[in-house]
Structure formats: C-alpha cells, structure tokens
Residue, then its C-alpha position, 0 to 999 in steps of 0.5 A: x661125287x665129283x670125280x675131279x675134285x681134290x679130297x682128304x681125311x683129317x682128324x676122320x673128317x673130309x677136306x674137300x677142295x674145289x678149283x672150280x668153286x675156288x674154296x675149300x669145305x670142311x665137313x663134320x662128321x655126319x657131312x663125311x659120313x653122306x660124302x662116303x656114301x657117294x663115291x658110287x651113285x647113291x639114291x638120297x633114300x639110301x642117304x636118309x635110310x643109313x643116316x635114321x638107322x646110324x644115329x635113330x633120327x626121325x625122317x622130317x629131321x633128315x629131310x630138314x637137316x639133310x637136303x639142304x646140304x645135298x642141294x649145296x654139294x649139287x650148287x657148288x659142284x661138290x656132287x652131281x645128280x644121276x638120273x636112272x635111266x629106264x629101259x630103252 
C-alpha cells in the first residue's frame, strides 16, 4: 500500500482516497480483503493463495479476476510493486 494515502472501513469495506489520483475508491469485499493483505509487502502468490482458499476459487478465475485489479491499484498509485532483492 501506498503509505500516503487516506484509508477508511465503512459498512467492512475499505475507502481509499487518493490526493495524487484525485479520486476516491471504494472497494467490495474481496477488494478489502487484497487491501489488508497489503499493508505489509505480500507476494501476488500469497494473494491468490489466501483468496482460493477463502472462497475455493480455481487459479484461472483469480489470474483473470485478480491481476487486473492489482494492475489498477500499482496505475493509480494505490499500491507499489517490491522487488526482492537477492543477496549482494
């Protein structure tokens, strides 16, 4: 996540409202769901992983349903993508 954005829990969905972006976004449930997973770096395995497991969803409907909206939080500056870095 993006450590400088304004985030709230409404009705236990998230409210995220971003200067730089200039809007606001609301998410459903699953969307919250994938926002808590990244308050702390969280490899897009673990995402699917937790999600197939929660609601038994196969891997194609994740790839399909989820990356998409990973790519749109990383676009609209929502969230950042890490990198680990190897040994030196």
């Amino acid at each position: 996540q993006n450590r400088e954005l304004t985030a709230a829990s409404v009705d236990g969905r998230v409210v995220v409202l971003s200067a730089n972006a200039g809007a606001y976004f609301d998410f459903n449930a699953v969307a919250t769901e994938i926002w808590c997973m990244l308050t702390e770096p969280c490899p897009v395995s673990r995402i699917f992983y937790c999600l197939s497991k929660q609601h038994n969803i196969d891997a194609e409907t994740l790839a399909r349903d989820v990356t998409p909206f990973l790519q749109k939080l990383v676009e609209q500056r929502l969230a950042r993508l890490v990198t680990e870095s190897g040994p030196p």
